[in-house]
C-alpha positions as CSV (number, residue, x, y, z in Angstrom):
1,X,-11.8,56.5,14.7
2,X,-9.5,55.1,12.1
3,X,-10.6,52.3,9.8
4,X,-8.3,51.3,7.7
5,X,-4.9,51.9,6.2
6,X,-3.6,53.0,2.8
7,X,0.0,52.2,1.8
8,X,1.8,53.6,-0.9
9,X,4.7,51.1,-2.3
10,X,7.3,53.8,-4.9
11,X,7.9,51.4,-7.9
12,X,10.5,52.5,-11.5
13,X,7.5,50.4,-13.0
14,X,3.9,50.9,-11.6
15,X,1.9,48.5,-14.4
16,X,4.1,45.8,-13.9
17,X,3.8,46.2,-10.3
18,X,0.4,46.3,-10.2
19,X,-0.1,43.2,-12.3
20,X,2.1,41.3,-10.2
21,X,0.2,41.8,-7.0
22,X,-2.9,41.3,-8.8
23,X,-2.0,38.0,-10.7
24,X,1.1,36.7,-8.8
25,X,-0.5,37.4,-5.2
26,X,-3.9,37.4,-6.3
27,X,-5.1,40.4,-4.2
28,X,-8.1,41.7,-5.2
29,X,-8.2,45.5,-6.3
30,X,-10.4,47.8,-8.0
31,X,-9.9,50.3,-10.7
32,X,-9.8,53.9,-9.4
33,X,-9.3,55.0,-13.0
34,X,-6.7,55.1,-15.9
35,X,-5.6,51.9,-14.6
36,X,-4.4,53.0,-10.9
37,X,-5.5,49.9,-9.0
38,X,-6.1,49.8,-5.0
39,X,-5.7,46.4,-3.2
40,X,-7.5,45.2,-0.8
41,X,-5.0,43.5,2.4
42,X,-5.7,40.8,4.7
43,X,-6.3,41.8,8.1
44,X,-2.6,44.3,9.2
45,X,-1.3,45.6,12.0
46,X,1.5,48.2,13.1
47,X,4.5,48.3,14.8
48,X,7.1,51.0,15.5
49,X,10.5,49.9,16.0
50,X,14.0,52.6,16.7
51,X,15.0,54.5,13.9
52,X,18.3,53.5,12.8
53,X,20.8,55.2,10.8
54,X,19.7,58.7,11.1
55,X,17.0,58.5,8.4
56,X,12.8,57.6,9.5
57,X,11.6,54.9,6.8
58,X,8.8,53.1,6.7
59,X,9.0,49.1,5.4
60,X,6.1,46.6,4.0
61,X,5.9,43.5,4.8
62,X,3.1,41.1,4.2
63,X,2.3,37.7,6.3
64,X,1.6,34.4,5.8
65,X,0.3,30.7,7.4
66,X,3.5,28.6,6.0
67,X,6.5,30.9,4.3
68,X,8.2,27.4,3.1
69,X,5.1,26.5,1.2
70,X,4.7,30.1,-0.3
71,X,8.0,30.6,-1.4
72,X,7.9,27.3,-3.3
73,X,4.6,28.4,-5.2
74,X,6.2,31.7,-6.0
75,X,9.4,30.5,-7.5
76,X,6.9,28.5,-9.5
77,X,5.8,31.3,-11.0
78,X,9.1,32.7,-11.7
79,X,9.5,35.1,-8.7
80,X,13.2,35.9,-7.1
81,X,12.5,35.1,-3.3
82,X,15.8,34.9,-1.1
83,X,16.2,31.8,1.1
84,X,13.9,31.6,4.1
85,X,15.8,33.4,7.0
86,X,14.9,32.4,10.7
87,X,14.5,35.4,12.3
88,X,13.4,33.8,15.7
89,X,10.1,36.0,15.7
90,X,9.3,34.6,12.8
91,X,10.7,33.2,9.2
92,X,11.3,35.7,6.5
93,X,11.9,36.0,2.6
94,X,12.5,39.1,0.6
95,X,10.9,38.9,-3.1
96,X,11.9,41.0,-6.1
97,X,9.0,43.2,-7.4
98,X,9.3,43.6,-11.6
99,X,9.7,47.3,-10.8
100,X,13.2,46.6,-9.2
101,X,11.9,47.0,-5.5
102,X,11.9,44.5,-2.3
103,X,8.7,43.0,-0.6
104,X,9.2,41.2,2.6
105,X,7.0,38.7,3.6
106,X,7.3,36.6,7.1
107,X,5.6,33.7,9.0
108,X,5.3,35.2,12.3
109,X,5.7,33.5,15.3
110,X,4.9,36.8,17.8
111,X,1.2,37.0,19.4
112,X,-0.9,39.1,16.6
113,X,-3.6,41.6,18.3
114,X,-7.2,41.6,17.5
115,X,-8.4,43.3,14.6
116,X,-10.7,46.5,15.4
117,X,-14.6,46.5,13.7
């Protein structure tokens, strides 16, 4: 049985990554060694939409309660967010990591399942 997840986000600049997910969005992690830090995630899910032009990829995206109220907090702190878009399943922002990368985060508005034990 499968119990758990582990996702693997490519970044130009790993340490400033990793701080920003630790202090920025306050995940908790742990130090594996030599400074490689896992992060714990909320609760996740999956989903497995068409491929589109011709190439698999696999996207991140991390949820929240109120998007409006999040994006305000991180622009606070100095983080590039886009504009909220209304995606009709749900409201949406894209955030510049300091590595040079994309993280989406959404306020979803679909039903969510039930975690497994």
């Amino acid at each position: 049985m499968i119990n758990g997840a582990h996702v693997v986000i490519q970044s130009k600049n790993p340490e400033a990554d990793r701080s920003f997910l630790r202090d920025t969005v306050g995940l908790p992690s742990v130090d594996v060694g030599d400074g490689w830090l896992i992060f714990g995630l909320p609760p996740s899910e999956v989903a497995v939409h068409p491929e589109v032009g011709g190439g698999a990829a696999h996207e991140l995206y991390f949820m929240c309660e109120d998007i409006d109220a999040l994006r305000a907090t991180l622009v606070a702190k100095g983080v590039a967010c886009t504009e909220v878009d209304d995606q009709g399943w749900g409201k949406l922002i894209r955030l510049t990591l300091p590595g040079g990368g994309a993280l989406g985060v959404y306020e979803p508005r679909h039903a969510r399942p039930d975690n497994p034990a």
